[in-house]
C-alpha positions, 0 to 999 in steps of 0.5 A: 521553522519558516513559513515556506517549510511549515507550509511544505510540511502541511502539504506533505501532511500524508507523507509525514504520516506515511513515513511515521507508521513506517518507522512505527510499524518497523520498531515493532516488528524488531521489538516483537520478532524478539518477544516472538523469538524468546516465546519460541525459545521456550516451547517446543518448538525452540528444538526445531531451528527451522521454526525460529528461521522462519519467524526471523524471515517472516519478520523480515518479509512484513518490514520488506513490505511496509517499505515498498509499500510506503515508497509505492504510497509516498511516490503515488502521493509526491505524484498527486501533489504534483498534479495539483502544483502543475501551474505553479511549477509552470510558472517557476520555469517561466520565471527561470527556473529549470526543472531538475531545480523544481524536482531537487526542491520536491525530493527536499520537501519528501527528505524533511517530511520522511524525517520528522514522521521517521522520528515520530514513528519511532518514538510511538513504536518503542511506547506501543512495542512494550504496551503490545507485549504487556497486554498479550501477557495480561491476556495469557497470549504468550507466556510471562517471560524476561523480554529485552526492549533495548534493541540498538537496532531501533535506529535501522527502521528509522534510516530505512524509511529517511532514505526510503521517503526521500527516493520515492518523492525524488521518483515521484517528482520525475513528472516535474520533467514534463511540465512546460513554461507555457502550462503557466498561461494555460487553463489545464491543471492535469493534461490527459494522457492518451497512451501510456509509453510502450517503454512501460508496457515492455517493462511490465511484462518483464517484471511479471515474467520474472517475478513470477518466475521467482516465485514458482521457484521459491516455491519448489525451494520451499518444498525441498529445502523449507524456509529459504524458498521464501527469501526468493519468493519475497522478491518475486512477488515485489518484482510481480507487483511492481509490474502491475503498479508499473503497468497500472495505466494500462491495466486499469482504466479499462477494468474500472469502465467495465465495473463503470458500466455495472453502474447503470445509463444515468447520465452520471453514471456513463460519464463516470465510465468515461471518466476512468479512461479520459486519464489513464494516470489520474485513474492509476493513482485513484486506484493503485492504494486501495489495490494495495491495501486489499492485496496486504489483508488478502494476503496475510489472511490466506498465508496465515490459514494456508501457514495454519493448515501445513502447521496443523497437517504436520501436527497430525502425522507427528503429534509429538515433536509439535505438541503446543504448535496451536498455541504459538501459531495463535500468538503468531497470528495475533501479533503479525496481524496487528503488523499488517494492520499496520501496512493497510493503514499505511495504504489506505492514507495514499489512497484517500489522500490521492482520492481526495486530492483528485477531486478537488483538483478537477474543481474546473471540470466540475465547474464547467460541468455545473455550466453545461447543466449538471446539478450540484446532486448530479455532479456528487453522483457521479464521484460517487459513481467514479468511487463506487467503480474505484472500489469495486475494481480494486477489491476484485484485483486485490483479492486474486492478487492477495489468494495467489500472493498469500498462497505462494508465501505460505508454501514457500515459507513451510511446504517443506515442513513435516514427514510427508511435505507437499503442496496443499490449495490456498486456505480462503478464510471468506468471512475475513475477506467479505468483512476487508471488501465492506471495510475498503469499500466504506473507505473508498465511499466515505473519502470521496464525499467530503472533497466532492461535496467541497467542489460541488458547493463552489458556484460554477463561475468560481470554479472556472476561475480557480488558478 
């Protein structure tokens, strides 16, 4: 491998790893759903084919999910990189280069690193999928059965997440396009964006016109005719979230200077506020993993305790036909917990990758900062405060979007299961939720100190001076 490539694989060091727990989380899911499948096969629910339908869709809905959570994560990271590389791209274009040729090189570097962390993830789910099930029987969670391992189907998640990775880095390279020649003899390293494009407000509210029309229809379809609602709500949901990460510019800077100003009137403080609305897409991409990662716990957690209710409610009006139904739904939890572990893994990686390049890109607003009479404390304060306002808005948008997410699914999924099907509230599990907003908070906090205490120990001249 050549210097260029090693170094381009380095830069892409969260791409690589987004794309292994991609391909990784996609083998266990092939691997469990089948372990799942012949646990099923052997209780008594194996009778009901709705309930294998429905592991079978819930399956396909997680690796659903890990995908457009990876494209979402890698094109958000391709996006931050590019931030940082505006200069030297510049600089390609003023030496000839043209822009499609810049995006063409990046969409390459995203193509190479989805490869080499597909492979891996592949080879690391195939150890851990035999070594979950292993210990799930060791432990008396699913019953000591014949489960086959040898799934020629293996090679879908890898192919999945090559291609999946190499578009979202060609998406996310679109703002290569909007670099210009003369950026090269200029000192700006991210130029602000006053307004976001009335083209992104108009495709906002499209997409949540439609997918929360999708998903109040899956609901009534799962109502009526059980599982199938989901196949489309699923879609509904992507559709809905995808206008927010859409309209993310517009939505949350606004949202993170009110959380700003919860904060106090310390000089550090206000200038974190203003901070969240000097740069709409600077704020978005700070933002949009964490909101992710909040949103994937909320909603499983409430899908499972709503799935666990409706279970438990048709349980009780018909004692027989779902004699054994806690034990499976306890083995069901367990397992798909660990799956959506995974796709908030794979969230949090973008969001602290895309923190921790914010901030040492803004090494020059720092310096000049220190030059106008900020201390190096003042300075760290007031990332602080910016992650403080990052974590607190993400978490409080990521739980109403999780609660109704989660809820939907549920009901869409199995709100037509049992003698008398219906619509019930969401099941809010609080102590789960409580314990996922200190853990993100924590995260949020603890990925911003170690890059501004980097910045803040830079000199102010030097920091002016960095290319």
């Amino acid at each position: 491998m050549s210097v260029a490539a090693r170094s381009s694989l380095l830069e892409h060091r969260a791409t690589v790893l987004v794309a292994a727990l991609s391909a990784c989380l996609g083998t266990l899911l092939l691997e469990v759903t089948g372990a799942l499948g012949t646990v099923v096969d052997a209780s008594p629910l194996g009778d009901f084919g709705t309930v294998r339908l429905a592991l079978l869709i819930v399956a396909g809905t997680f690796l659903t999910i890990a995908v457009y959570v990876a494209a979402v994560v890698t094109a958000n990271t391709v996006a931050t990189l590019i931030a940082g590389r505006r200069r030297l791209i510049a600089l390609h274009r003023l030496l000839g280069s043209t822009a499609s040729t810049e995006r063409r090189r990046i969409a390459r570097e995203g193509l190479a690193a989805g490869s080499v962390g597909a492979v891996l993830g592949l080879l690391v789910g195939v150890g851990l999928s035999a070594a979950l099930v292993g210990v799930a029987v060791a432990a008396d969670v699913i019953p000591a059965l014949p489960y086959d391992f040898a799934r020629p189907e293996l090679l879908l998640p890898l192919v999945i997440v090559v291609l999946t990775t190499w578009l979202a880095s060609f998406v996310g390279a679109r703002r290569v396009l909007d670099v210009t020649p003369l950026e090269a003899t200029s000192g700006a390293v991210e130029p602000p964006v006053a307004t976001a494009p009335r083209r992104r407000l108009v495709g906002t509210i499209v997409l949540q016109v439609i997918g929360c029309g999708l998903l109040a229809l899956g609901i009534v379809v799962g109502l009526v005719m059980g599982p199938l609602g989901l196949v489309i709500a699923l879609p509904g949901g992507i559709l809905s979230f995808t206008g927010i990460v859409v309209g993310a510019p517009l939505i949350m800077p606004g949202a993170l200077r009110l959380a700003g100003r919860l904060l106090g009137r310390s000089a550090a403080a206000r200038l974190a506020a203003a901070n969240a609305v000097r740069n709409p897409e600077r704020s978005a991409r700070s933002t949009i993993g964490l909101v992710i990662g909040v949103t994937l716990v909320t909603t499983f957690v409430v899908a499972m305790e709503s799935f666990r209710t409706i279970m438990l409610n048709a349980q009780a009006q018909s004692p027989e036909s779902y004699a054994g139904v806690q034990q499976v739904l306890d083995a069901i939890t367990a397992v798909f917990l660990v799956m959506i572990g995974f796709s908030a893994v794979i969230a949090a990686v973008g969001m602290v990758n895309s923190l921790s390049l914010s901030v040492l890109q803004r090494k020059r607003e720092l310096g000049l900062l220190r030059v106008l009479g900020f201390t190096a404390g003042e300075v760290r304060s007031m990332v602080l405060a910016e992650a403080a306002q990052l974590a607190v808005t993400s978490i409080v948008v990521g739980l109403v979007l999780g609660t109704a997410y989660g809820w939907a699914g549920a009901q869409s999924l199995l709100g037509g299961i049992g003698p008398t099907p219906g619509v019930i509230a969401p099941a809010v599990p609080w102590q789960l939720l409580v314990g996922a907003a200190v853990v993100a908070t924590a995260l949020t906090l603890l990925a911003s100190v170690a890059p501004a205490r980097r910045a803040t120990r830079v000199t102010p001249i030097a920091a002016l001076a960095v290319d």
